[in-house]
C-alpha positions in Angstrom: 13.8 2.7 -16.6 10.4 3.6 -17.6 8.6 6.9 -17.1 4.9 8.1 -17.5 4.6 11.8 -17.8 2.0 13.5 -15.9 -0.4 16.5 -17.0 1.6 18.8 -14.4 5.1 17.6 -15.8 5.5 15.2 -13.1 7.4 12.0 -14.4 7.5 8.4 -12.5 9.8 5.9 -12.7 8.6 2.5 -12.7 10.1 -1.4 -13.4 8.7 -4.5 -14.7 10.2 -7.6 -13.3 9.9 -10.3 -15.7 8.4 -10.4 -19.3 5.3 -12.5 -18.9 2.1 -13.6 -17.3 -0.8 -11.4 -15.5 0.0 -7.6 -14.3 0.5 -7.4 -10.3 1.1 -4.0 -9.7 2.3 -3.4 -5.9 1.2 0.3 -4.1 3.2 0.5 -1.1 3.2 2.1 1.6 4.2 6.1 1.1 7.4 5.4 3.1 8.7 1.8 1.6 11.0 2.1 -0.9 10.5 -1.1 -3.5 13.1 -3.0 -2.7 11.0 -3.7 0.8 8.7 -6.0 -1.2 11.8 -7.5 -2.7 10.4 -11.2 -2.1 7.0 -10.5 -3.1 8.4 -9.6 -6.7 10.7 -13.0 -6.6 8.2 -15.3 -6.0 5.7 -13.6 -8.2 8.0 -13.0 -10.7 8.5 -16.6 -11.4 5.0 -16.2 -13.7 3.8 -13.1 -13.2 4.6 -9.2 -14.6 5.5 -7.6 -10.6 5.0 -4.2 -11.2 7.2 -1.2 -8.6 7.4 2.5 -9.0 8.8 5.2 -7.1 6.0 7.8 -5.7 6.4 11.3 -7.2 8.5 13.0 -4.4 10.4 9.8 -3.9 13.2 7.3 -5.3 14.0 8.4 -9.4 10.4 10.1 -9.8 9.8 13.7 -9.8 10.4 15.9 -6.7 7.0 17.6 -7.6 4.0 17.9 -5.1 1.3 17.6 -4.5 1.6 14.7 -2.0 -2.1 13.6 -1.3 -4.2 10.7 -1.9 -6.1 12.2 -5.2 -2.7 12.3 -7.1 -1.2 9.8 -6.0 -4.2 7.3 -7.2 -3.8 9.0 -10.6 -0.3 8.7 -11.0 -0.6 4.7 -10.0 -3.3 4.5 -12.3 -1.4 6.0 -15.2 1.8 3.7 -14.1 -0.6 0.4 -14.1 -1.8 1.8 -17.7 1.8 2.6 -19.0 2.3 -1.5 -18.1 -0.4 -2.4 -20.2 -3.4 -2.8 -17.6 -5.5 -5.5 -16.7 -3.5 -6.1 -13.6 -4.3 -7.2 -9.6 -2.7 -4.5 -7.1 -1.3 -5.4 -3.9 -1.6 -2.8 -1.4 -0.3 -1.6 1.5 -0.3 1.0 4.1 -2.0 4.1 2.5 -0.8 2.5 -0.9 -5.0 1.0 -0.1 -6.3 4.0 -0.8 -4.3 4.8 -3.6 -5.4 1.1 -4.8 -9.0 1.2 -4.4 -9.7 4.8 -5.7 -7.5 3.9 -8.7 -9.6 0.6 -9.3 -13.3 2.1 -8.4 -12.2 4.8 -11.6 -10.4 2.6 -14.0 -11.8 -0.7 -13.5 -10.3 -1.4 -17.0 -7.1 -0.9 -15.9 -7.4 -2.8 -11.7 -9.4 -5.5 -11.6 -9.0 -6.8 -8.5 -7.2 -4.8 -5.3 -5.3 -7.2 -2.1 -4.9 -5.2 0.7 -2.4 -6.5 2.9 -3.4 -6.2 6.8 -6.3 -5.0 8.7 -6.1 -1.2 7.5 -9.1 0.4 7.5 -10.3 3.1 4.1 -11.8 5.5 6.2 -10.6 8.0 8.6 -7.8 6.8 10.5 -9.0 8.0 13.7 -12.7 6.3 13.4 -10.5 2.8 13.1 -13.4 1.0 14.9 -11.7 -0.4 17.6 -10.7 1.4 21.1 -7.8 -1.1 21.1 -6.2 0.9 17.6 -3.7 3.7 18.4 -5.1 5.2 15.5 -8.4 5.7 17.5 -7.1 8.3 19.2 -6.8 11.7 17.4 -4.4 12.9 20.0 -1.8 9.7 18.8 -1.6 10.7 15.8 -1.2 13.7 15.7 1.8 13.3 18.4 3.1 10.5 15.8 2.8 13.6 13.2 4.5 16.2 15.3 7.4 13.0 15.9 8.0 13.0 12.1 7.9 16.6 11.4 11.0 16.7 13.9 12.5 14.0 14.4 12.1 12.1 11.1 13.9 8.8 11.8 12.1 8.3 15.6 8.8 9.2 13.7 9.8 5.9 11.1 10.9 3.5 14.0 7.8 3.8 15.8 5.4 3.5 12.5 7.9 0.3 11.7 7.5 -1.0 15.2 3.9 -1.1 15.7 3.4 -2.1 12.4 2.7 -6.2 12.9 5.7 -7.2 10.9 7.9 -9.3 12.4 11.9 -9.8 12.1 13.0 -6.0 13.3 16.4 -7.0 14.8 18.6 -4.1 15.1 20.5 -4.1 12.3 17.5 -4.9 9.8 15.9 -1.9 11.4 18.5 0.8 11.2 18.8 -0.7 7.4 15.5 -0.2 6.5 15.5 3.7 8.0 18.5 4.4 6.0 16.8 3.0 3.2 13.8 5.0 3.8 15.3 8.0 4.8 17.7 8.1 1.4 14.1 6.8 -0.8 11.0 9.6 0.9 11.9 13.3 2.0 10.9 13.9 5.2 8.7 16.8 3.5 6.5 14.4 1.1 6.5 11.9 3.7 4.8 13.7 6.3 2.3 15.5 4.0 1.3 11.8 3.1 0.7 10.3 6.1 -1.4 13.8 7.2 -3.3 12.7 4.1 -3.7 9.5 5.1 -5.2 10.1 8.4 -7.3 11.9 6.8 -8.5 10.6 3.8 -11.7 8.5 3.5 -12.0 6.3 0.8 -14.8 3.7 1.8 -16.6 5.2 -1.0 -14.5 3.9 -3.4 -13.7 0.8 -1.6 -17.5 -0.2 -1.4 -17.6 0.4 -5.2 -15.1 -2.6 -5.9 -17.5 -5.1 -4.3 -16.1 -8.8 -4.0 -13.4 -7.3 -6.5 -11.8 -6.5 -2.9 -9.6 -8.7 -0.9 -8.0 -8.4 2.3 -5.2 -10.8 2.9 -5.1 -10.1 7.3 -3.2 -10.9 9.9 -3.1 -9.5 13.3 -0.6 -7.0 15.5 -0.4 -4.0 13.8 -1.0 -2.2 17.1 -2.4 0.8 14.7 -5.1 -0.9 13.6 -5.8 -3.2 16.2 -9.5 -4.8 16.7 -10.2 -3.2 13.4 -11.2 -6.1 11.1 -14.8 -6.6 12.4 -15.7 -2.9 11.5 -13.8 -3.5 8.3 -16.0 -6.3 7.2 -19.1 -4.3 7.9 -18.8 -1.6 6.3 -17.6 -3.6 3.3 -19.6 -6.7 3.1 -18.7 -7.9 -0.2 -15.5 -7.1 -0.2 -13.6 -10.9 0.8 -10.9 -12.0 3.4 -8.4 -14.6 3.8 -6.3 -14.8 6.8 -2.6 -14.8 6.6 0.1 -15.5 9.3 1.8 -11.9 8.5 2.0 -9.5 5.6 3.5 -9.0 2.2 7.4 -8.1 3.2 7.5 -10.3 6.0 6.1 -13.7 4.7 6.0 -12.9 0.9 5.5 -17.1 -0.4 2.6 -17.1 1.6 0.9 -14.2 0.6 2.2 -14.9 -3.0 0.4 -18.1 -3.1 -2.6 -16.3 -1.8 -2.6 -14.1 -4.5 -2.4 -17.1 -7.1 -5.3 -18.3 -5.3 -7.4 -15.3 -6.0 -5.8 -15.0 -9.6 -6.7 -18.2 -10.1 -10.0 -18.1 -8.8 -10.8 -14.8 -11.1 -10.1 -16.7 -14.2 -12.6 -19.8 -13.2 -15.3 -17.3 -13.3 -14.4 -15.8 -16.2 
């Protein structure tokens, strides 16, 4: 597989799936190891360069910190650049911020960022609904304490509130093993402390209609959230889906050859 060497001597592993058409380069979430957009990459590797990695701290990559938002753009923007650029991200979880910082500082290398859900790219806590979990600082921080000792619980409750739907039993405890064997407990947690604190509306506001939020409701998180998302980003644009990227990948695949498709009529 394919590395890109960092300037600390941090080296990421990513994969290509299929040899031609437009870059899509997928940030997931901290915790997802790639094969959990699987069907994303199938049905968008039917004419499109899907693009995967593995975080530093996680899967093949280095098991070098640090874990926070600020590096972790930079390394996906060095990944996206080692693929030859020019490519739409899909993002989810904190993989948004990653995304839109990334983007907003190498628009020749992102030109277009999907967001999958209603996450917000500012504080977690200021969510903008009293509905969100995430609204209270108190949450979180409990969900942060849950991880730090008891790594799986901490990962069954993010996965259960998430929106997401199909978590019988046995597709559950396969996707914690997965995670657990993919993301340390240790770079895990400093990530999604980073994450609840990170703001990166800044960056976000920078990308203009170059934004897209592909948004479906239940993520008990981030719920009530989308009206404060589209004010403080009113170009950014948004197209409802029934559920998100892992869950109902054809749709949100065809969504994304919308939105290709509509790039290239402007052009």
């Amino acid at each position: 597989m394919p590395r890109v060497q960092r300037p600390d001597g941090a080296e990421i592993e990513w994969r290509i799936q299929s040899e031609a058409g437009p870059l899509v380069a997928i940030a997931l979430m901290a915790t997802q190891p790639p094969a959990a957009c699987s069907g994303i990459v199938e049905a968008l590797g039917l004419d499109h360069r899907v693009l995967t990695y593995d975080l530093r701290g996680a899967g093949a990559s280095s098991r070098v910190g640090p874990y926070d938002i600020e590096t972790d753009a930079a390394d996906f923007a060095a990944v996206v650049d080692g693929a030859g650029g020019d490519a739409l991200a899909i993002a989810l979880g904190d993989g948004g911020r990653r995304a839109v910082r990334a983007a907003a500082e190498r628009p020749d290398l992102i030109h277009t960022v999907v967001v999958s859900g209603e996450l917000p790219l500012g504080p977690i806590s200021m969510a903008g609904s009293r509905e969100a979990l995430a609204d209270s600082p108190a949450v979180l921080e409990a969900l942060l304490g849950m991880l730090e000792t008891d790594y799986r619980m901490g990962l069954r409750t993010m996965l259960a509130s998430s929106g997401e739907s199909g978590w019988g039993e046995p597709a559950l405890y396969a996707r914690l093993d997965a995670i657990e064997a993919y993301s340390p407990r240790e770079a895990s947690v400093q990530r999604v402390r980073a994450w609840t604190e990170d703001d990166s509306r800044q960056h976000a506001r920078a990308l203009g209609d170059r934004l897209w939020y592909l948004h479906f409701p239940g993520n008990a998180w981030f719920k009530g959230s989308l009206e404060a998302i589209r004010r403080g980003l009113p170009e950014a644009r948004f197209e409802p889906v029934s559920e998100g990227v892992i869950s109902r990948p054809q749709e949100n695949a065809a969504a994304v050859r919308r939105i290709l498709a509509a790039r290239r009529a402007a052009a």
